[in-house]
N, C-alpha and C positions, 0 to 999 in steps of 0.2 A: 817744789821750788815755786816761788812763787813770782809774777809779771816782773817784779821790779825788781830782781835776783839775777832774772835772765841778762844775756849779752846783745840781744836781739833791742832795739827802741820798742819802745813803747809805741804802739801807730795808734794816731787821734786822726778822727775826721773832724773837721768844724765847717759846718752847712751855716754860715754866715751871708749876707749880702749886705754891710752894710762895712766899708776897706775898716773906717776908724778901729773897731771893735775887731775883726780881724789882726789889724795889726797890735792893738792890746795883747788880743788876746797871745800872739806869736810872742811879744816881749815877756810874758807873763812864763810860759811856757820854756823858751829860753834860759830862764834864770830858775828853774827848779833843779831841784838835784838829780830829778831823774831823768833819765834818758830816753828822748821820746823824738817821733820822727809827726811831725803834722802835715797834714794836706785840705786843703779847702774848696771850698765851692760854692757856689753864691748864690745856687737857686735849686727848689725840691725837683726836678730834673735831673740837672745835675749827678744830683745824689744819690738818686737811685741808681743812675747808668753808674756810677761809680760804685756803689755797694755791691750790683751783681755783674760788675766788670763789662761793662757794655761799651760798646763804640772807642770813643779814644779813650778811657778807662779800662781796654780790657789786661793791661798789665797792670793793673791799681791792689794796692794791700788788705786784706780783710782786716779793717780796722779794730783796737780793742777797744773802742771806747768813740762812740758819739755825740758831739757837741751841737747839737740842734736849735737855731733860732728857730720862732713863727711862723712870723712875718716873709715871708722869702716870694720871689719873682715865682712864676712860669708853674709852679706846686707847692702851695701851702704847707709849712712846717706838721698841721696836724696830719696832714694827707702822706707826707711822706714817713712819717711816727706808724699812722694804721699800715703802709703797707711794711715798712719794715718789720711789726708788729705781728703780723700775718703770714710772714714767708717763714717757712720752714728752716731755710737757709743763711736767714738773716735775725731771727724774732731771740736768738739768745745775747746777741749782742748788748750792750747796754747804752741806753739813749738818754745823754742827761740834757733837758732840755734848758736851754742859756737864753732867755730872753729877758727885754724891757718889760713884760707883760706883767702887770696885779690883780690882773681881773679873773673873781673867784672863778667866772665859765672856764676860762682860759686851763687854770690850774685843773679845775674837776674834768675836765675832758682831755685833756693829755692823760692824766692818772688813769682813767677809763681807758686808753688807747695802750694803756702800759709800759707808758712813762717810766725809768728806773728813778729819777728824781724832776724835780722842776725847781729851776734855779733862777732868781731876777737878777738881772744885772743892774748890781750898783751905779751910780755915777760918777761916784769917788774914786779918782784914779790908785789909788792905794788898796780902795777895800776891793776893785774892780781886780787885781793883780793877788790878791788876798783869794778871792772867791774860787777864779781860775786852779791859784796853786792847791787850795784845799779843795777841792773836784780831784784833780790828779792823785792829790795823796790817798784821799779816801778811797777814790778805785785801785790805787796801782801798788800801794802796802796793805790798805786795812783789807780789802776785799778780794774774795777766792772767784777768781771768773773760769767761767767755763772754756775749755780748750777749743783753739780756733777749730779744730776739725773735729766734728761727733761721728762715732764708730756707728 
């Protein structure tokens, strides 16, 4: 069976800081067909305490799917990409990173860190709502993810 079959949401993190694009992004997400529960946070901090359930995150979802800006307060989008990238615990998960960023360093060093994709966010509110839902679709029908728990 595959993610999007299940009865269970679909759980998205999105490590955003910046509200506008968060709230895009929520409306984007709302109007898919599929069923999905999101949760956010707005600095590479953050996200890690919440990836390996730390402090007030420790009743938090092992997410299927990460939605990574750069740019972020407190620890740098690549910083939290390497260590996610690195943990045994978290490095299967899939990290699509969502930012304003064109710059070719940006793109080759995410990829290096094991990025599953790198995505610009348009400015176009349509194609901006567009991009979101085709992220979700290609992860959550086309693609076979690995079970939240490895034996």
């Amino acid at each position: 069976m595959c993610a999007a079959q299940s009865v269970r949401p679909i759980e998205i993190l999105l490590v955003e800081d910046n509200q506008g694009d968060v709230d895009l992004t929520r409306e984007a997400l709302e109007k898919s067909k599929i069923y999905n529960k999101l949760s956010v946070v707005s600095n590479g901090v953050d996200a890690m305490d919440f990836l390996r359930r730390k402090g007030k995150y420790a009743h938090a979802f092992r997410p299927d799917l990460v939605l990574l800006d750069l740019n972020l307060p407190r620890k740098d989008g690549r910083e939290v990409l390497a260590e996610i990238k690195t943990d045994d615990d978290l490095k299967r998960i899939p990290v699509v990173v969502l930012t304003s960023s064109k710059a070719e360093e940006d793109i080759l060093k995410t990829y290096n860190l094991h990025a599953n994709s790198y995505v610009t966010k348009p400015m176009d509110l349509a194609q901006f709502f567009k991009v979101v839902q085709t992220i979700e679709d290609f992860w959550f029908t086309i693609v076979m993810l690995p079970p939240k728990e490895v034996k």
